[in-house]
C-alpha positions, 0 to 999 in steps of 0.5 A: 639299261638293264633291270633285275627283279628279286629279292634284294638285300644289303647292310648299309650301316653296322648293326652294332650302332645303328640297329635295325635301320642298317638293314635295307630289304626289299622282299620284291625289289628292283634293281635298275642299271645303267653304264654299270651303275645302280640307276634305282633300286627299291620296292618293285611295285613303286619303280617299275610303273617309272621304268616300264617304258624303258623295258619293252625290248628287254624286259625285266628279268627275274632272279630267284634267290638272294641279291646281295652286294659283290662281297669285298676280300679285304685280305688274300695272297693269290700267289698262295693259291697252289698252297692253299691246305699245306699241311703242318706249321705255324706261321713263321715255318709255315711260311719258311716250309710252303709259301717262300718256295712258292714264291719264288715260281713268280719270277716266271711271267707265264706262271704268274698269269696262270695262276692270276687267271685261276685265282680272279675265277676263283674269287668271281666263282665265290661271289667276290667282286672285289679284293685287296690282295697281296702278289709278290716281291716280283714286279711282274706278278703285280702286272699279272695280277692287273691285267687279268684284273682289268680283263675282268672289270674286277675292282682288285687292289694290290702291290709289290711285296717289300721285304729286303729282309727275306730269303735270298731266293726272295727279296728286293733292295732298299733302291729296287723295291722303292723303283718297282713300286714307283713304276707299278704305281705309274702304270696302272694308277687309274687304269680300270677299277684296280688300285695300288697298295704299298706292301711290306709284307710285315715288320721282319721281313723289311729293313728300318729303312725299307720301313721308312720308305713305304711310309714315304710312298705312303704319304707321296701318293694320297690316293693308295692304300698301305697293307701289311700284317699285324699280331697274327701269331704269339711266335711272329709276336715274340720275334718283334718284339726281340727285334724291335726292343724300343717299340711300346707294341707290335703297332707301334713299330708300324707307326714310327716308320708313318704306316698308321693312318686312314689308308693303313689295312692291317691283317690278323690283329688278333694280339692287340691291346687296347693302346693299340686299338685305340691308336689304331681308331684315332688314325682311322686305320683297320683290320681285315679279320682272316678266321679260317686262316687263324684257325688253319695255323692255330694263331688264335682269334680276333676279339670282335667285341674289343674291337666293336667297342673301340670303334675300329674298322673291319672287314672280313679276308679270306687270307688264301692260302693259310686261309682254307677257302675262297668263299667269303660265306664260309669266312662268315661262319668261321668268323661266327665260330671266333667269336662264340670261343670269345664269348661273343654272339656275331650277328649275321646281319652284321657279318654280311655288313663286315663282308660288304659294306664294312669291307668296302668302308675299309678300303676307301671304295665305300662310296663306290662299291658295298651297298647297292645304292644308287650310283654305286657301281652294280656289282652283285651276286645271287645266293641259291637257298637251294643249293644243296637239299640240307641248305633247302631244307633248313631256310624253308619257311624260315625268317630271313635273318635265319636265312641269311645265317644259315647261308653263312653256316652251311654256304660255300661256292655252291650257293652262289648262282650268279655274280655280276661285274658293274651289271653284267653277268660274270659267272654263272653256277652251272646247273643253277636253279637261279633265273633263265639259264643263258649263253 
């Protein structure tokens, strides 16, 4: 049993509909753990008079800082890591230019694990604990990917890229893309804390029968999820539509081939109508919204309020490497800066919801991971107010909804001290002002 006294903060609910009472803050608070789960958590002065026991050969230790939920990527490509600021293009010759070539590098095992490696780093380094992230057409980069996962105790959910359409240095077969995907979902189905995802990389690049085959997984295997593009960009937009002449929208393509439903995690949306959003509702589907890569490839932005008021679920992805950082409180911000060019105010309360609680709820780990609940697995990160003099600074003396946004606004990597892994420390900020230094 281990146990962490500090101040402690999640969002358990979206602000937008349940108001003040989503947020959970305890100015002192106590976290309790025990076989990486969230034994207790509350006020500090009401638990610890139960488990002071429980503590007199370890004692209760002290963070300094901010403890949140482990945020949830719910969109990231890890093989895009090394391509990560490539200059020039929109999404479809940004794709041709930079991200096909670098694919490509995957048939190399030994590439994959390197780059594995450096990208589950990467994400632990952001306070990122947990992710749902695309490999690529190559069987083996998947099996990278999980074991370096598995490696790390990481909640990480992902699968081999569909595209039987794409490039002829880069694509699988209607039979090689369903046996790849059956094979990788029978070697790690309930290994660790990882899952599988169904991945057609988006309508284009994936046959009509390459289409209606991941819907086939899709509904053979209830307990993986779909993920996949949607209305990213006005040119990928256009060619749908020339290609799908038939299809009401871009949703509509997807839904025909059985990939609108619960399980269903769409990246972008940000060319929807209401038709579609409300469909999208109905099913019980989501969006991951990615701002800095819809800035970085000038696609647009992501009606948040379109989305609020259709009652859609959302999560927050970083979408490396279009997307032009890791850090999850800088897709905080940049998700804030969408929503002021929409006219529409995000509320920093609701943007950690969105990179925790939301995200989790989007995935279908909610009741697992996202909140600091008990029973929930302990996953969790320390923010450093005082990582840098402006941040310092600026949350001096300041409220702690000013202070979480302008951890939003001005944080990146620097402002995660910690990060722990089911209870257990998984990275530690060099030089952190955090804690007791160990190790």
């Amino acid at each position: 049993m281990r146990a962490y006294r500090g101040e402690i903060l999640s969002v358990s609910h979206d602000p937008a509909g349940a108001g003040d009472a989503a947020v959970i803050h305890q100015p002192d608070g106590l976290l309790v753990v025990e076989d990486g789960l969230v034994l207790a958590r509350g006020a500090f002065a009401d638990l610890a008079p139960r488990f002071a026991p429980h503590f007199v050969n370890a004692p209760i230790e002290p963070l300094r800082g901010l403890i949140v939920p482990g945020f949830i990527d719910t969109h990231v490509h890890y093989p895009q890591t090394d391509r990560i600021a490539a200059h020039g293009a929109q999404l479809l010759e940004w794709l041709d230019r930079h991200i096909f070539p670098a694919e490509a590098a995957f048939a190399d095992r030994a590439h994959a694990d390197s780059v594995a490696a450096f990208f589950l780093d990467e994400l632990l380094r952001n306070g990122t604990t947990s992710a749902l992230v695309f490999a690529t057409v190559r069987e083996g980069s998947v099996d990278a990917l999980f074991e370096a996962a598995l490696a790390r105790n990481m909640r990480v959910i992902s699968g081999k890229i569909l595209m039987d359409r794409g490039p002829d240095f880069l694509r699988d077969s209607l039979a090689s893309g369903r046996a790849e995907t059956e094979a990788l979902i029978a070697r790690w189905r309930g290994r660790g804390r990882l899952g599988y995802a169904v991945t057609p990389r988006f309508a284009l690049t994936s046959s009509d029968a390459q289409l209606a085959d991941a819907g086939a997984i899709l509904a053979a295997h209830p307990d993986i999820l779909m993920q996949t593009h949607l209305a990213e960009n006005r040119g990928e937009c256009a060619a749908v539509a020339a290609r799908f002449t038939d299809a009401r929208d871009y949703l509509d393509v997807y839904d025909r081939f059985g990939l609108v439903g619960s399980r269903s995690v769409f990246a972008h949306g940000i060319y929807l109508g209401d038709r579609a959003m409300a469909r999208m509702t109905q099913a019980g589907a989501g969006v991951a919204i990615c701002p800095t890569s819809n800035f970085f490839l000038g696609s647009g932005c992501f009606d948040m309020a379109q989305a609020e008021a259709a009652g859609l679920k959302l999560g927050l992805g970083t979408d490396v490497g279009a997307g032009t950082s890791f850090s999850l409180l800088h897709t905080m911000g940049a998700a804030y800066a969408a929503c002021q060019m929409r006219g529409h105010s995000l509320d920093p309360f609701r943007a950690l919801h969105l990179a925790t609680t939301g995200g989790a709820r989007l995935l279908g780990i909610g009741d697992r991971v996202g909140s600091l609940a008990e029973g929930q697995e302990a996953d969790f990160i320390v923010l450093d107010e005082q990582a840098t003099p402006l941040l310092a600074r600026r949350t001096a003396g300041a409220s702690l909804a000013e202070r979480l946004f302008t951890l939003q606004i001005l944080g990146d990597d620097r402002a995660v001290a910690r990060t722990y892994i089911a209870g257990t420390l998984a990275h530690r900020r060099s030089h952190s002002s955090i804690g007791q230094e160990t190790g």
